[in-house]
C-alpha positions in Angstrom: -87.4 -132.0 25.5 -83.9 -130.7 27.2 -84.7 -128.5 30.5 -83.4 -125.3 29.5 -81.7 -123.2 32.6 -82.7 -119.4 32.4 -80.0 -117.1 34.3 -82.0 -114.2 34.0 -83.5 -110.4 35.8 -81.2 -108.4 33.8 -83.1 -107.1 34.0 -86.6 -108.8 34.3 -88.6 -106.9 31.4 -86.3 -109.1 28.9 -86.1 -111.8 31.0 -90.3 -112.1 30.1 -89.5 -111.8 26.7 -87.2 -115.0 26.8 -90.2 -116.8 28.7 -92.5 -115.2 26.3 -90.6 -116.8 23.2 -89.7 -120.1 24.3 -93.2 -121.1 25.0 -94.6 -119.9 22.0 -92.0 -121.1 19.4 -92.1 -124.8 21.7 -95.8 -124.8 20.7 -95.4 -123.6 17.1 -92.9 -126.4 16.8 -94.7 -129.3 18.7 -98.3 -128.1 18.8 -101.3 -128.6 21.2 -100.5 -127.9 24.2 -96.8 -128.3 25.0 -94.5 -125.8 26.4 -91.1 -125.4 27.5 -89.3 -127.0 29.7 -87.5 -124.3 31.9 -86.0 -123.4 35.0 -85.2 -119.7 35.9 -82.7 -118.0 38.4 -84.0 -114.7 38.5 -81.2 -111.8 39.9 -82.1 -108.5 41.9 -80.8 -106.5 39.0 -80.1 -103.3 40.8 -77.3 -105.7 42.7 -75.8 -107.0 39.5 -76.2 -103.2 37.7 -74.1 -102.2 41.2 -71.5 -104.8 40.1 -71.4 -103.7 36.7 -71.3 -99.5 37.5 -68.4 -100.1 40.1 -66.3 -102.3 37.3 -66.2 -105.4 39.9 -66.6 -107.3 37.5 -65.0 -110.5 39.3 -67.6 -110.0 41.9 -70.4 -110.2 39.2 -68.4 -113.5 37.7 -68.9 -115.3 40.8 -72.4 -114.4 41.1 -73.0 -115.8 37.7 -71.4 -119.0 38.4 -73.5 -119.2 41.8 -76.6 -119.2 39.6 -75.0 -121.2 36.9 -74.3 -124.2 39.3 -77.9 -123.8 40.5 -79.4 -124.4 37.3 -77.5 -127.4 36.9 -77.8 -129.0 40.8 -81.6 -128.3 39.8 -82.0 -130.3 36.6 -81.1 -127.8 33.9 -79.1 -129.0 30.4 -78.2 -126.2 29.0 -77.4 -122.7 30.3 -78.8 -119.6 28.5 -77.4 -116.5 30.1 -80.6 -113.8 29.2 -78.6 -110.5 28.3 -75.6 -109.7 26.4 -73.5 -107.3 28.8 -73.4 -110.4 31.0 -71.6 -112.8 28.8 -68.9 -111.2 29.2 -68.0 -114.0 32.3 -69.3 -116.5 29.3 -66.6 -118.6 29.0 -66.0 -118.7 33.1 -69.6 -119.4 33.3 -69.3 -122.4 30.8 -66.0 -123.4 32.5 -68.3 -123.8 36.3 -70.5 -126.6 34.6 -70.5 -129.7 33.1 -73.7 -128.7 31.1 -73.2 -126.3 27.6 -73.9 -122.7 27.4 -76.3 -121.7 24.3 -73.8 -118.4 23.3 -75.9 -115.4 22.6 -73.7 -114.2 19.9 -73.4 -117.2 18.6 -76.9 -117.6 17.4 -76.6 -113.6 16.7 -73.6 -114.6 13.6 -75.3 -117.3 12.2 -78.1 -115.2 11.6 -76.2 -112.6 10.2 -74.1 -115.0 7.8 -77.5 -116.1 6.7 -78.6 -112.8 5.7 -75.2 -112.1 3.9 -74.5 -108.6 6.2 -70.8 -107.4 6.0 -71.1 -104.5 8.4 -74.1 -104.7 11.2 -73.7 -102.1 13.6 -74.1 -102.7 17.4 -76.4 -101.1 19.6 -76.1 -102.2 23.1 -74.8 -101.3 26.7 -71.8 -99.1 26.6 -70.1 -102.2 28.1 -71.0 -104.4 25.2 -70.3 -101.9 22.8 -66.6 -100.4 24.4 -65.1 -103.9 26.0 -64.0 -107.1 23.5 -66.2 -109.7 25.0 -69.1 -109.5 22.5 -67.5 -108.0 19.2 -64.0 -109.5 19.9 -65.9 -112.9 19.7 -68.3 -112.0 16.7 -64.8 -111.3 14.8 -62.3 -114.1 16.3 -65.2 -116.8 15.7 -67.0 -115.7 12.9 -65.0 -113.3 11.1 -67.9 -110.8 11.1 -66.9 -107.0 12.3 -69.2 -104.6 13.7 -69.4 -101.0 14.0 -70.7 -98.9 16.9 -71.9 -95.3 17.4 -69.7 -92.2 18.5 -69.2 -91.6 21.8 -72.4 -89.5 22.3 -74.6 -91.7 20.7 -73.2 -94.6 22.5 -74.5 -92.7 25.9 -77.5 -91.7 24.6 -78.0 -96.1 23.5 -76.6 -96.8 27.0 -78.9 -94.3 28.8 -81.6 -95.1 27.3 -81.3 -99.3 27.9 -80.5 -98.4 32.2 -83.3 -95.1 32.9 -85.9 -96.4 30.7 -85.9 -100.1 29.4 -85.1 -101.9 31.9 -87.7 -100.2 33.7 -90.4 -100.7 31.5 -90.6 -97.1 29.7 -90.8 -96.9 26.1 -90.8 -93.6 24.7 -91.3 -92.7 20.9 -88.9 -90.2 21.5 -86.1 -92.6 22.4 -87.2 -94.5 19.8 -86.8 -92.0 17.2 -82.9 -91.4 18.6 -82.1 -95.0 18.2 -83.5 -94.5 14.6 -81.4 -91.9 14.0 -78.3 -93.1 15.1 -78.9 -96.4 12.8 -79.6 -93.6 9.9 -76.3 -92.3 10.3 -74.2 -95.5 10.7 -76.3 -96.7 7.4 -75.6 -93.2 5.8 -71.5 -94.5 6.6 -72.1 -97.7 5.2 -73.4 -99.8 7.4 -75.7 -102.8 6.5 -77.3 -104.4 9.8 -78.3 -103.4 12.8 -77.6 -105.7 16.1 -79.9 -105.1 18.8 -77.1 -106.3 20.9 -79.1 -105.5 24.1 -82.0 -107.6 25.2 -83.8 -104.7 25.9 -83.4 -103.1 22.6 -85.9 -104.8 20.7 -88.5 -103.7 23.0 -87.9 -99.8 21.7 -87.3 -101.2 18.1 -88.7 -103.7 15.5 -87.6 -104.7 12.1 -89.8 -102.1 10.4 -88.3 -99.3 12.4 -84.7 -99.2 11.0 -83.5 -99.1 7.0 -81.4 -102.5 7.1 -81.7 -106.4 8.2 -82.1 -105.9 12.0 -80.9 -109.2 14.5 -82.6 -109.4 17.5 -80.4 -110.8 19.3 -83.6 -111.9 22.3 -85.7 -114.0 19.6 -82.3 -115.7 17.8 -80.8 -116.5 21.3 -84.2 -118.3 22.5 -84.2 -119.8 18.5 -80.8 -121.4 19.1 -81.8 -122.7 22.8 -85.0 -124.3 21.8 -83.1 -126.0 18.8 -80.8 -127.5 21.4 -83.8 -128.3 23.8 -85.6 -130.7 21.3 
């Protein structure tokens, strides 16, 4: 098995969730008692969330890199960067190391050319959601476009991944917002649902929305274990 290198702690409750699934999908796979082979660089999120609020986003790039060249120096074969706002800096990332990056949307399109979804909507950071990074490379790679909430729903999405998620508190009552902005993108023809954030399927599950949900989480440790063995 390929040592898989982590570049996660944004923020950590995810970041267990990646750690979670690769273990248990190496030992569905393989059986007895073998687990993954990983090694983790783990950020202080509140400097990286700093980064991102103040748009210095060069400043996060090189921080990314930092750990990216870590993983490698330390043995790593494949970088998996665990959240989607950060691959943004993907391709710079990618560029630092001589070892490939497992792309989180990526394994998020072939997923949804599998389930044959035209229009998934995107819930996510605002980041994710406003900038090109994520949906300009669903659409210049895979020809798949996604839709997104309004502006006030997108807050209430990215409010609701920063003050709660990534601090460990799951409400019902978020829960129930989330369902109702997928309602209203499904009532305006939407087919999918992205949970674009890694956070986001810890609010939400499949049986919570109307339509074919992608968490992106389980399909980007899918892809990454695939490439591991």
């Amino acid at each position: 098995m390929k040592t898989i290198g982590l570049i996660g702690g944004m923020s950590w409750e995810s970041t267990v969730v990646y750690y979670q699934l690769l273990n248990r999908l190496t030992r569905e796979q393989c059986g007895g008692l073998h687990s993954a082979q990983l090694l983790l660089w783990s950020f202080d999120f509140a400097t990286i969330e700093a980064l991102q609020a103040s748009n210095n986003w060069p400043a996060a790039t090189e921080e990314m890199i930092r750990a990216a060249r870590r993983l490698e120096q330390g043995g790593a074969q494949c970088i998996v960067i665990c959240t989607n706002t950060m691959h943004k800096m993907a391709k710079e990332v990618s560029d630092s190391v001589t070892i490939p990056l497992i792309h989180i949307a990526d394994a998020t399109a072939s997923a949804i050319k599998a389930a044959n979804v035209k229009k998934p909507l995107l819930l996510a950071t605002r980041y994710t959601m406003e900038q090109d990074f994520y949906k300009g490379h669903l659409e210049s790679k895979h020809d798949i476009h996604v839709s997104i909430p309004d502006e006030s729903e997108r807050t209430i999405v990215h409010d609701i991944i920063y003050d709660e998620l990534c601090q460990g508190v799951i409400k019902d009552t978020s829960r129930r917002k989330y369902q109702n902005i997928v309602q209203r993108a499904v009532d305006s023809g939407a087919d999918g649902v992205i949970f674009g954030c890694t956070e986001v399927g810890l609010l939400l599950s499949a049986n919570d929305v109307p339509v074919t949900s992608f968490d992106t989480t389980l399909l980007h440790a899918g892809a990454a274990l695939k490439f591991a063995i």
